[in-house]
Kinemage of the C-alpha trace (Angstrom):
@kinemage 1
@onewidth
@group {chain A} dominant
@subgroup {mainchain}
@vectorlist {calphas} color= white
{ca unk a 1} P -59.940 -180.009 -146.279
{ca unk a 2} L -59.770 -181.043 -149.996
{ca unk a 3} L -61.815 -182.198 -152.519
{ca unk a 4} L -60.858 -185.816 -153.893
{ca unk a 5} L -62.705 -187.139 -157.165
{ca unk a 6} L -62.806 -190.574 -156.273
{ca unk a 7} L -64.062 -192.666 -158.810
{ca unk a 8} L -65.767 -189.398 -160.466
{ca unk a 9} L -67.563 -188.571 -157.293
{ca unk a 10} L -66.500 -185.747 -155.537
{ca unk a 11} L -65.866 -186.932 -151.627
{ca unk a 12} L -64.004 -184.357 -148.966
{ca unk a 13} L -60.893 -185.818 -148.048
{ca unk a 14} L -58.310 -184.406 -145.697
{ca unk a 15} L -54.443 -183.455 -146.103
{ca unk a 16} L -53.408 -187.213 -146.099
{ca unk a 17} L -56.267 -188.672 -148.008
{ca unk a 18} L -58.840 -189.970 -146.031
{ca unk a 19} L -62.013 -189.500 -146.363
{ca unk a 20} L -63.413 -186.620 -143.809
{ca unk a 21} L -66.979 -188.682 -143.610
{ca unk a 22} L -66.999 -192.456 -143.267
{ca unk a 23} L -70.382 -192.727 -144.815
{ca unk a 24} L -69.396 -191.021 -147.846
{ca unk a 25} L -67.416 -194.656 -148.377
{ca unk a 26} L -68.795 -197.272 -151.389
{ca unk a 27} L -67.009 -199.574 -151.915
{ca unk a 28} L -66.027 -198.409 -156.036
{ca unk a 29} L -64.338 -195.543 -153.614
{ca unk a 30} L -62.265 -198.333 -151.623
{ca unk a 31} L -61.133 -200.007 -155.104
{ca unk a 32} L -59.628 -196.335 -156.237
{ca unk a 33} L -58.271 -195.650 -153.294
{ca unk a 34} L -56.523 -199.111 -153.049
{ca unk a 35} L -55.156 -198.200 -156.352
{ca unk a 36} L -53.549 -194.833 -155.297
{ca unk a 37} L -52.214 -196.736 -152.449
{ca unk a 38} L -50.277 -199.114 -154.624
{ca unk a 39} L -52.936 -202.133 -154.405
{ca unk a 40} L -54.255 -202.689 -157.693
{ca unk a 41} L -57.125 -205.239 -156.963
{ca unk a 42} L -59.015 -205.611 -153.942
{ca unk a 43} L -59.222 -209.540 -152.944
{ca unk a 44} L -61.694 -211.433 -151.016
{ca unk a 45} L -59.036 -211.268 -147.742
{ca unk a 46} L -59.056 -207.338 -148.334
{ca unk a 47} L -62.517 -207.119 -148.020
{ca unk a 48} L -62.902 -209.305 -145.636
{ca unk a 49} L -60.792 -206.616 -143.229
{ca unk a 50} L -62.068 -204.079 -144.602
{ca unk a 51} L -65.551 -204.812 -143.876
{ca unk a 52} L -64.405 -205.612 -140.393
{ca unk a 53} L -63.089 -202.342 -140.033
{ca unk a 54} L -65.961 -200.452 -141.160
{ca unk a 55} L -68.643 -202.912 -139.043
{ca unk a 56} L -65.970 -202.868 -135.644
{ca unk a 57} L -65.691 -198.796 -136.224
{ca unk a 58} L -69.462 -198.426 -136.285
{ca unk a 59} L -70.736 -200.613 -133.297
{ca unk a 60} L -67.333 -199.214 -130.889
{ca unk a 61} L -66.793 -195.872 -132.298
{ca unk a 62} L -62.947 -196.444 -132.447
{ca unk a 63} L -60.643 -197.474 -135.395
{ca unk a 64} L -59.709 -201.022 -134.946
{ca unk a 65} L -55.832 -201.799 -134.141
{ca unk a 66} L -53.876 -204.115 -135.653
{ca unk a 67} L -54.220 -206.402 -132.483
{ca unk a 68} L -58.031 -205.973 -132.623
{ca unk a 69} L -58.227 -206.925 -136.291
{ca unk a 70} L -56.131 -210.409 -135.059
{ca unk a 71} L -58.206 -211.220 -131.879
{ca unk a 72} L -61.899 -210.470 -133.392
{ca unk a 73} L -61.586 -209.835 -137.431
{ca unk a 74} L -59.160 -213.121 -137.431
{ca unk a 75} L -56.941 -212.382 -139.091
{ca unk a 76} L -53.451 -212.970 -138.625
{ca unk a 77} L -51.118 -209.624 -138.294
{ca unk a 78} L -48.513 -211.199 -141.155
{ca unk a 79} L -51.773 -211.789 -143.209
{ca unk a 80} L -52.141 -207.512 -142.456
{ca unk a 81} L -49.337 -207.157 -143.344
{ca unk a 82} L -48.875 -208.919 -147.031
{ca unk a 83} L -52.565 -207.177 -147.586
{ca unk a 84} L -51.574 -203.863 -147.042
{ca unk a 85} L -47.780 -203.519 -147.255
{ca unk a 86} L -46.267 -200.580 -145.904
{ca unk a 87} L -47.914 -199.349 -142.769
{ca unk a 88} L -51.191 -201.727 -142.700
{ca unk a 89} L -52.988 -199.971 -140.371
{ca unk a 90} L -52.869 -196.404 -141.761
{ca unk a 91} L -53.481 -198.248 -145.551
{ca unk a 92} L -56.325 -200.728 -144.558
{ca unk a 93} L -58.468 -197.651 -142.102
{ca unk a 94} L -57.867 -195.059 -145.349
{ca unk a 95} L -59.474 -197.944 -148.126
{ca unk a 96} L -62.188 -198.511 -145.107
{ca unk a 97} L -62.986 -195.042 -145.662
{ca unk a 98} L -62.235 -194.439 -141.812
{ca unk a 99} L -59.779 -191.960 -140.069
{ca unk a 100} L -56.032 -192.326 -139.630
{ca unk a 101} L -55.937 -194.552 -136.538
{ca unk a 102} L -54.439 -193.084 -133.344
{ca unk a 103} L -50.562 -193.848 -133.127
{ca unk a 104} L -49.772 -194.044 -136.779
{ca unk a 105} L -47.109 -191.273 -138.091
């Protein structure tokens, strides 16, 4: 476990970067840790996943996939893709604040 100031708050973070408690997320965190993930801004499409994420995550308990951000966020996978270049999934659950979803390397 590490400690990560984010945005000059002080939030636990693990080995890879993601945050250790989901409901330590704000959104000033996300922007920051877009930034250290090579996004510099944040758009309305970003947010639009990422608040999917964080809303899915809470009512199933599970990180959405990929697949599950297509059928019920809808959005389109290359749409994932452009947003968060360079293995989506992993990139769009760390700005959500949530876990590093199960069958990412």
């Amino acid at each position: 476990m590490e400690s990560n100031a984010v945005n000059t708050l002080q939030v636990e973070v693990n080995e890879e970067g993601f945050l250790i408690n989901p409901d330590d997320w704000t959104e000033d965190i996300a922007a920051q840790i877009a930034k250290q993930e090579g996004i510099d801004e944040l758009n309305e499409q970003h947010w639009k996943v990422i608040r999917f994420m964080r809303s899915d995550f809470k009512e199933r308990g599970q990180i959405p996939t990929i697949r599950r951000l297509k059928n019920a966020g809808g959005v389109t996978i290359q749409d994932v893709y452009k947003l968060f270049p360079d293995g989506p999934a992993k990139k769009a659950a760390k700005i959500s604040g949530l876990g590093k979803p199960q069958g990412c390397v």
